[in-house]
C-alpha positions as CSV (number, residue, x, y, z in Angstrom):
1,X,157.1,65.6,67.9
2,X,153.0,65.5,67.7
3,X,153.0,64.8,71.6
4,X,155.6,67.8,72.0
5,X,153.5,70.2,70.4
6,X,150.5,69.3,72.1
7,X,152.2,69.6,75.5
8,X,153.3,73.1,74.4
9,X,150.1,74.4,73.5
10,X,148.4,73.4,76.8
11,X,151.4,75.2,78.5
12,X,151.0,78.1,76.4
13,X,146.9,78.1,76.6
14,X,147.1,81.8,77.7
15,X,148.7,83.5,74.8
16,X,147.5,81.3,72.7
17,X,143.7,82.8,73.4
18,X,145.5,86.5,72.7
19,X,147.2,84.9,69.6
20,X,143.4,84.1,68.7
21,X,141.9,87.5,69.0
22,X,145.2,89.0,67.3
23,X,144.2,86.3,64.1
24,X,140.8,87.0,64.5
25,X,141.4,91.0,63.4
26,X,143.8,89.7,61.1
27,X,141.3,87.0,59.6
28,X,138.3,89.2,59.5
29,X,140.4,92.3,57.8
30,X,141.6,89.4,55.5
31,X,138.2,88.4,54.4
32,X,136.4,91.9,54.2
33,X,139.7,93.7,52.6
34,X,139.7,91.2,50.2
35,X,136.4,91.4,49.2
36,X,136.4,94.4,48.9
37,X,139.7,95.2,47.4
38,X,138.4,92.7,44.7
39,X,135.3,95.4,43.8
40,X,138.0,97.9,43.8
41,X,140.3,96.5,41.8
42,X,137.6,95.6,39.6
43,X,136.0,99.2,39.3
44,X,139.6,100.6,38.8
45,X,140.8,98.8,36.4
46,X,144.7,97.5,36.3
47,X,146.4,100.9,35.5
48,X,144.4,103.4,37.9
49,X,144.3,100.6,41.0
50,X,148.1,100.4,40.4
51,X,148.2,104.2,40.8
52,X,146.5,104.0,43.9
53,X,148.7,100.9,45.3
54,X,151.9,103.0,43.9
55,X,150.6,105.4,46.0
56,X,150.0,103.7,49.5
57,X,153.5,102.1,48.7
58,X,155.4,105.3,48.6
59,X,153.5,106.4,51.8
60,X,154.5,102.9,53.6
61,X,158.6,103.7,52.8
62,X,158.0,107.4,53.9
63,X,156.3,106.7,57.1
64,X,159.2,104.0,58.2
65,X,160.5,107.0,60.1
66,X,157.6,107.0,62.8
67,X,158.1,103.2,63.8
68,X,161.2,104.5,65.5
69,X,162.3,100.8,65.9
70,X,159.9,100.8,68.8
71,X,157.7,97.7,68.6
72,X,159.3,94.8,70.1
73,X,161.2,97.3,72.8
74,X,158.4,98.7,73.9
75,X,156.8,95.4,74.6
76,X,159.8,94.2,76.4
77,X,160.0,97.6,78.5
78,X,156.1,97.1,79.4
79,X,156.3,93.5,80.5
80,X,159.9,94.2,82.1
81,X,159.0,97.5,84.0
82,X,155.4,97.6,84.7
83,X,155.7,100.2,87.2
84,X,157.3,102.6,84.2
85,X,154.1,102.1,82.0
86,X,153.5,106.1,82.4
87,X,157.0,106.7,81.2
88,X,157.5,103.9,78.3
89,X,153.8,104.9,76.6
90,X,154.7,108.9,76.8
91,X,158.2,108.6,75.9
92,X,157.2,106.6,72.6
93,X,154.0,108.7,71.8
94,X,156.6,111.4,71.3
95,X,159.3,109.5,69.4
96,X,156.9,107.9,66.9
97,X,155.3,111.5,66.9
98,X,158.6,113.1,65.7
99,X,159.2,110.1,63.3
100,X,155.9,110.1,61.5
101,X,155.7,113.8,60.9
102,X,159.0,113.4,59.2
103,X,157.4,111.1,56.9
104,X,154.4,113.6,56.0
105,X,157.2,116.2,55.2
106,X,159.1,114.2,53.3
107,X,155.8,112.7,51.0
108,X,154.7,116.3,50.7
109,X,158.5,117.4,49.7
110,X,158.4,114.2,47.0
111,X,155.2,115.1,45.9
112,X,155.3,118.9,44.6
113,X,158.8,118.2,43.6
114,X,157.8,114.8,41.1
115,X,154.0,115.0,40.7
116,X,152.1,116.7,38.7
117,X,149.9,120.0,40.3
118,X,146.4,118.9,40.0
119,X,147.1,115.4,39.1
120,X,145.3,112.4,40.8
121,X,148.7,111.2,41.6
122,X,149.4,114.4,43.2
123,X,146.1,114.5,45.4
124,X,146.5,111.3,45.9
125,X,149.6,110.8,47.8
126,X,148.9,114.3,49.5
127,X,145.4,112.7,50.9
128,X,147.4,109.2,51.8
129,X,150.3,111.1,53.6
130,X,148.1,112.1,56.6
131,X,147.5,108.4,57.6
132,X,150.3,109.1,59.3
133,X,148.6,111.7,62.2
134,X,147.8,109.5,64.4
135,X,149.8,106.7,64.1
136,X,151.6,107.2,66.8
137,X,148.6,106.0,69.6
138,X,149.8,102.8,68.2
139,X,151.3,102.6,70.9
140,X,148.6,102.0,73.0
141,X,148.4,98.5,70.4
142,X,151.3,97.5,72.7
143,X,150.0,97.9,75.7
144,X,147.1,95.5,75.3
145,X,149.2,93.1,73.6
146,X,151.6,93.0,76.6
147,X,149.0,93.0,79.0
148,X,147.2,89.7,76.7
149,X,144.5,92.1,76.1
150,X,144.3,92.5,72.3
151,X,140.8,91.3,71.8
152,X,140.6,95.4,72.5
153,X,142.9,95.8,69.5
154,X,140.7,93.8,67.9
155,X,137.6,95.9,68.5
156,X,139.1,99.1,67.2
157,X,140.2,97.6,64.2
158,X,137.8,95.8,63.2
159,X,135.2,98.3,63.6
160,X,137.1,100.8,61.4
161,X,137.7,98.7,58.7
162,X,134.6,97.5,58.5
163,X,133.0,101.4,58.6
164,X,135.2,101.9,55.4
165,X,134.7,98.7,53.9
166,X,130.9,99.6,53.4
167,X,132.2,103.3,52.2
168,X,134.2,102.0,49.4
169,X,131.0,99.1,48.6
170,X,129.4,102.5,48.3
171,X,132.0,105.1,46.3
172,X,131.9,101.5,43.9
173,X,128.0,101.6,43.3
174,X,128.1,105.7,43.1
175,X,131.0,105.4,40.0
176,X,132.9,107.7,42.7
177,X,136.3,109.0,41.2
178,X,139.9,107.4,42.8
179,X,140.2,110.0,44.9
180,X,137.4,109.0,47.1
181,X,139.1,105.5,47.7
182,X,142.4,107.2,49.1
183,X,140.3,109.2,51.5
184,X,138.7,106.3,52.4
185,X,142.1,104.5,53.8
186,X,142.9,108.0,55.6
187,X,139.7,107.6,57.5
188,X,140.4,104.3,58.3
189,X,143.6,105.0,60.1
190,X,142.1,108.0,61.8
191,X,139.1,105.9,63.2
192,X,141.3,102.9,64.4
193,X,143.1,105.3,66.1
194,X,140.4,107.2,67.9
195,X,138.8,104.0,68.8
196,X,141.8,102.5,70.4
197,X,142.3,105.9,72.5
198,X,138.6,105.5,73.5
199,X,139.1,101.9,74.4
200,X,142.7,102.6,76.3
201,X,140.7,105.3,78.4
202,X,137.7,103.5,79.3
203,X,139.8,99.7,80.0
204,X,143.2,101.0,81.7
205,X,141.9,103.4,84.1
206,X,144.9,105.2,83.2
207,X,144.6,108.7,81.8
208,X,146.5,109.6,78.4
209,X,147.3,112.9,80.3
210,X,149.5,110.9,82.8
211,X,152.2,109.8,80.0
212,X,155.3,111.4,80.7
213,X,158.1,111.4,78.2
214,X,161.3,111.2,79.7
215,X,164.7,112.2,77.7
216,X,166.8,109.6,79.9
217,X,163.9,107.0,78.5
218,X,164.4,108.5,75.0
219,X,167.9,108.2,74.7
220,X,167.5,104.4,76.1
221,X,165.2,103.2,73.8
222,X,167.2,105.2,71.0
223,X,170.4,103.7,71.1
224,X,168.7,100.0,71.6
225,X,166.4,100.9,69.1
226,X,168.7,103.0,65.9
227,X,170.0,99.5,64.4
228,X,166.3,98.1,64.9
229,X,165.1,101.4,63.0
230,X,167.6,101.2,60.3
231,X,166.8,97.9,59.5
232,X,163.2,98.5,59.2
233,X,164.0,100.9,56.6
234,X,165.2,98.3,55.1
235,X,162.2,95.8,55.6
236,X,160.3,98.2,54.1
237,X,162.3,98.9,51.1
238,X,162.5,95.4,50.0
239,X,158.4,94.9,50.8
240,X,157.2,98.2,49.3
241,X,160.1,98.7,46.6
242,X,158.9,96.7,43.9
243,X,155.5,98.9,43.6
244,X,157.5,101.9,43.1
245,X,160.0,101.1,40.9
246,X,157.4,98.9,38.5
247,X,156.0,102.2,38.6
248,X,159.0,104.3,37.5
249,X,160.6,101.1,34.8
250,X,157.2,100.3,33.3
251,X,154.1,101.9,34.3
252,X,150.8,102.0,36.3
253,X,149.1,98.6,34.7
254,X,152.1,96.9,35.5
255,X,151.6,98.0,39.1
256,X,147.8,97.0,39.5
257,X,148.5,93.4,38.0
258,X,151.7,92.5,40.6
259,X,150.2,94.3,43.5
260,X,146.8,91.9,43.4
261,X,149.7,89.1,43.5
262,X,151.4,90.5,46.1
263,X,147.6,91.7,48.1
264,X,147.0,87.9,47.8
265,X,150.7,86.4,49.2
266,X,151.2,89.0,51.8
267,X,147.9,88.9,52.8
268,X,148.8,85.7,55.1
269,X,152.5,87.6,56.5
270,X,149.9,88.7,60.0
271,X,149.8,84.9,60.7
272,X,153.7,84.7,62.0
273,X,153.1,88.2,63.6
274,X,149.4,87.6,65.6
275,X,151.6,84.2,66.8
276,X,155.2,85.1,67.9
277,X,153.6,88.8,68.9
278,X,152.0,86.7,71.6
279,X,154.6,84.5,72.6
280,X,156.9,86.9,73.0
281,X,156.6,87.9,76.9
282,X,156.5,84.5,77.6
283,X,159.8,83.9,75.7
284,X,161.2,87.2,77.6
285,X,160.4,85.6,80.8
286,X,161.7,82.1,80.3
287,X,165.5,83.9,78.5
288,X,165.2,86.2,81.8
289,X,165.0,83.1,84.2
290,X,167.3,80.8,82.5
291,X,164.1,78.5,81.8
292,X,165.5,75.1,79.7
293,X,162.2,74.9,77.9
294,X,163.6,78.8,76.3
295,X,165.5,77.0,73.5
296,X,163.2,74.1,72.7
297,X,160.2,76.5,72.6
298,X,162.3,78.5,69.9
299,X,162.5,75.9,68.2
300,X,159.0,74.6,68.0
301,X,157.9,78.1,67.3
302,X,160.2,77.7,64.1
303,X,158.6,74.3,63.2
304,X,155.4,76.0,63.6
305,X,156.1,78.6,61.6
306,X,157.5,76.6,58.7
307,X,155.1,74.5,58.3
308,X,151.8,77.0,58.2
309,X,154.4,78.7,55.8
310,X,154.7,75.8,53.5
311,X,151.3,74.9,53.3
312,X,149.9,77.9,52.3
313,X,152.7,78.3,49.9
314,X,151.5,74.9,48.4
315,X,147.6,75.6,48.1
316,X,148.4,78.9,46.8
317,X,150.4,77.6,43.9
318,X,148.2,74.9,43.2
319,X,145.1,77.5,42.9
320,X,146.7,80.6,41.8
321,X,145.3,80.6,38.2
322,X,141.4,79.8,38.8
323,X,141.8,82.2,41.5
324,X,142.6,85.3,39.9
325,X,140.6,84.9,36.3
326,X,137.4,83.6,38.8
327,X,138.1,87.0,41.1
328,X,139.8,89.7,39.1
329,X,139.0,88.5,35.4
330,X,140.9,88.5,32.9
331,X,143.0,91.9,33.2
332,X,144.4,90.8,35.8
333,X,145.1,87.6,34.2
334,X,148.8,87.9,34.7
335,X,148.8,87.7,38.3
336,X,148.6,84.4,38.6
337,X,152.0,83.9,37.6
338,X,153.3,86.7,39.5
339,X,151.4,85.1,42.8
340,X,153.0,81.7,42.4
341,X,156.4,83.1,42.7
342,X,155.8,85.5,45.4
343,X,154.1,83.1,47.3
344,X,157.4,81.1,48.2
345,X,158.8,84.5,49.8
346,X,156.5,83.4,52.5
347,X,158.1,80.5,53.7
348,X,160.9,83.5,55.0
349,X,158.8,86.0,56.1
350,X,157.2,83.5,58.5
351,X,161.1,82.7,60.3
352,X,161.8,85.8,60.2
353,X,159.1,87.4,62.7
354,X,160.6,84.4,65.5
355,X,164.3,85.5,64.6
356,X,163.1,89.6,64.5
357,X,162.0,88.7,68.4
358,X,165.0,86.4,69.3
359,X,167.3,89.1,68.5
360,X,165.8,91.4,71.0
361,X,165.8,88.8,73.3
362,X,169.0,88.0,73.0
363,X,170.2,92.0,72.7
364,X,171.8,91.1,69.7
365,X,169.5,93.7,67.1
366,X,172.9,95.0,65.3
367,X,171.9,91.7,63.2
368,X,168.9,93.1,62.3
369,X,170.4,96.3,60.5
370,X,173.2,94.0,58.8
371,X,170.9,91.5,57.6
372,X,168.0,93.6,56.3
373,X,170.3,96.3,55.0
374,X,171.9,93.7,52.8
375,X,168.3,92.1,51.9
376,X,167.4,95.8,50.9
377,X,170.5,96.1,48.5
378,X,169.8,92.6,47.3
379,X,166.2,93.6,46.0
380,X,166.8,96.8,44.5
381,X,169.9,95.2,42.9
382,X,168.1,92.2,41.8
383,X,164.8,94.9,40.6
384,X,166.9,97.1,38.8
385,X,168.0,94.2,36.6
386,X,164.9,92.2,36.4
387,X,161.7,94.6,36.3
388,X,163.1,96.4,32.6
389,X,163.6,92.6,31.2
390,X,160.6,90.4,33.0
391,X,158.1,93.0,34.4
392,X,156.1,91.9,37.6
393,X,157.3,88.7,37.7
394,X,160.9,89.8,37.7
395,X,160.0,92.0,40.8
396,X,158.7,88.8,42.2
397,X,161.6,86.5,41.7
398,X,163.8,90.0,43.3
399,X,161.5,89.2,46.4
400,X,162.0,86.1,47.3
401,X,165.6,85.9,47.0
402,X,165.8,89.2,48.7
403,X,163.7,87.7,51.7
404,X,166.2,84.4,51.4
405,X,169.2,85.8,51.8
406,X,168.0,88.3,54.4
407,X,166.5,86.3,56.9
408,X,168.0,82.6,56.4
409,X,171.6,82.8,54.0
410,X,173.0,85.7,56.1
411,X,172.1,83.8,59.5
412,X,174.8,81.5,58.7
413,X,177.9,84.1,58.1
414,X,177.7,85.1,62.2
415,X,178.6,82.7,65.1
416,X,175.8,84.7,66.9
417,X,173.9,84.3,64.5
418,X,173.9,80.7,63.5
419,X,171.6,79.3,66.3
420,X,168.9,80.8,64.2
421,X,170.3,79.6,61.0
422,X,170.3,76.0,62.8
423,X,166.7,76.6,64.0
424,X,165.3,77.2,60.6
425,X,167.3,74.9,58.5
426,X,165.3,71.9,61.3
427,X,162.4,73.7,61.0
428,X,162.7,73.2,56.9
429,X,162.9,69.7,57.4
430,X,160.1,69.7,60.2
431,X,157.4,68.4,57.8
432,X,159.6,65.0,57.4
433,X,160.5,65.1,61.1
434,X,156.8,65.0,61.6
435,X,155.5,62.6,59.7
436,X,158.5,60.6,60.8
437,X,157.3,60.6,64.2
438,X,153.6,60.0,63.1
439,X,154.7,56.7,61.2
440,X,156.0,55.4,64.2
């Protein structure tokens, strides 16, 4: 197996180098975000930094409406049609447009009807809601990525986090009020997206102005994309759920103390994306040719997958505790416990972005409404009953079986399904496989 997966990374050196420059945005927003999310936390104190995550979680399952189910069709339209660039970027822009100014409505509509007139929760989701202006020149994200140019992605990112990383180092040593901090993650988004529209103009030699949106386009990526954009409703209820309803069954402290778990254990969830994000053209190409490595690759991208999974899953539990008291102190002493639970989700998140890409692929994405609609009912089932009795730690164990039964159980119900569910159950057993093949 060691001699395999050497022989498919020098085959797959290519995306490989634009998996690197996708990690390297991840890594570096990792390491700064942290840091600085650490002074913030810190400054804020448990019960007003869990207003503020409360907050940006509410926005998140608002603002599911402008990703349209776009993101992996819109990669496979680019690298399929090249000559319909104009048409695909254009025809999204508006989609995504429409989709995300739904989701300001509908935080504005939530927020004079449940919040308080002058609160800091009321600002503060008012402030967070426009995030979601320019969102939609995401879409020019895709473009690089499908044209293995995302070390651009990477400069636009990068350079806005890091231009509000130093803001909030600052709004900490002024004593600056919470408000400050949510205006701080607007800005972010806004930057990022003017710097990618800067980068897009001066790189593709293609003018914004020369997008066309097409209805026949529209309704084509619509009615491959509705079951897609259901079941990221989903994926977002069962990731951003558990924030909001801590907040309505117990209260903002609650909040702060489980979302510094969760910051920690989702903080790894871009390694499985930066790596199958990459992969995928070539794994459209080799499905569109009949290519016999198709399966195998599938397969070691599982194995891959599983094991980075598993071993940050490991190191994580092992260090949760010195972790947080060292970091947060001892407020936020009970997210240790939280973090070793939550951690394990990982191990299905990570499958889960290969299977989320097979099923395009393979055309088959009426599995991905089925399987994270039922992961969605799971977790709010499961948070209903185990948030009032166990707190954070009950939203944590509501995760992971969510995520289990979601992306791996459900796999197995399906004869369509099942090659999946056969690919991760190997890939679970890939760390014996491998040293196996080592000992030899």
């Amino acid at each position: 197996m060691f001699k395999e997966v050497l022989a498919f990374v020098a085959k797959m050196r290519r995306y490989l180098f634009n998996s690197g420059w996708i990690m390297l945005e991840k890594i570096l927003s990792l390491g700064i975000t942290f840091l600085v999310t650490l002074l913030v936390a810190r400054y804020l104190g448990p019960s007003q930094f869990g207003l503020l995550a409360y907050a940006m979680s509410l926005t998140a399952l608002f603002g599911v409406a402008g990703h349209a189910g776009l993101s992996g069709l819109v990669m496979r339209e680019l690298v399929r049609n090249p000559d319909k660039i104009h048409e695909v970027l254009g025809t999204s822009l508006v989609m995504k447009a429409i989709g995300y100014f739904v989701g300001i409505a509908l935080v504005l509509i939530f927020t004079f009807s449940t919040e308080e007139l002058g609160s800091d929760g009321f600002y503060i989701l008012i402030i967070l809601s426009f995030t979601m202006l320019l969102k939609p020149f995401d879409v020019i994200d895709f473009w690089f990525t499908s044209q293995l140019k995302s070390k651009f992605n990477t400069y636009a990112k990068v350079s806005a986090m890091l231009i509000v990383a130093g803001l909030k180092v600052l709004f900490v040593y002024m004593g600056a009020h919470i408000l400050y901090f949510a205006l701080a993650n607007t800005l972010q988004v806004v930057l990022a997206s003017v710097l990618l529209i800067v980068l897009y103009q001066h790189k593709s030699k293609l003018s914004l102005f020369s997008w066309q949106a097409s209805r026949k386009r529209a309704q084509q990526l619509f009615s491959e994309g509705w079951m897609v954009f259901l079941g990221s409703i989903f994926a977002i209820i069962y990731l951003k759920t558990d924030q909001v309803m801590l907040k309505w069954l117990v209260g903002t402290e609650e909040v702060g103390i489980y979302a510094v778990a969760a910051i920690l254990s989702e903080a790894w969830y871009f390694v499985p994306v930066a790596i199958v994000t990459s992969f995928f053209p070539k794994l459209i190409n080799m499905q569109k040719q009949n290519d016999p490595r198709y399966a195998p690759s599938m397969q070691q991208l599982y194995d891959v997958l599983f094991l980075i999974a598993v071993s940050i899953a490991i190191l994580v539990t092992l260090f949760a505790g010195p972790i947080i008291s060292s970091l947060f102190g001892s407020d936020y002493a009970g997210s240790a416990d939280i973090l070793i639970i939550h951690i394990w989700a990982g191990l299905f998140i990570f499958m889960r972005a290969a299977f989320s890409k097979w099923i395009l692929i393979e055309k088959l994405v009426v599995f991905s409404l089925v399987t994270q609609g039922l992961g969605a009912f799971v977790n709010v089932g499961l948070n209903l009953y185990l948030i009032p009795r166990f707190g954070g730690e009950g939203a944590a164990y509501a995760t992971i079986i969510s995520y289990a039964v979601a992306s791996y159980f459900s796999l197995c119900v399906h004869q369509k399904t099942r090659p999946a569910f056969f690919m991760m159950s190997k890939a679970m057993v890939s760390p014996i496989r491998l040293l196996l093949n080592m000992a030899k």
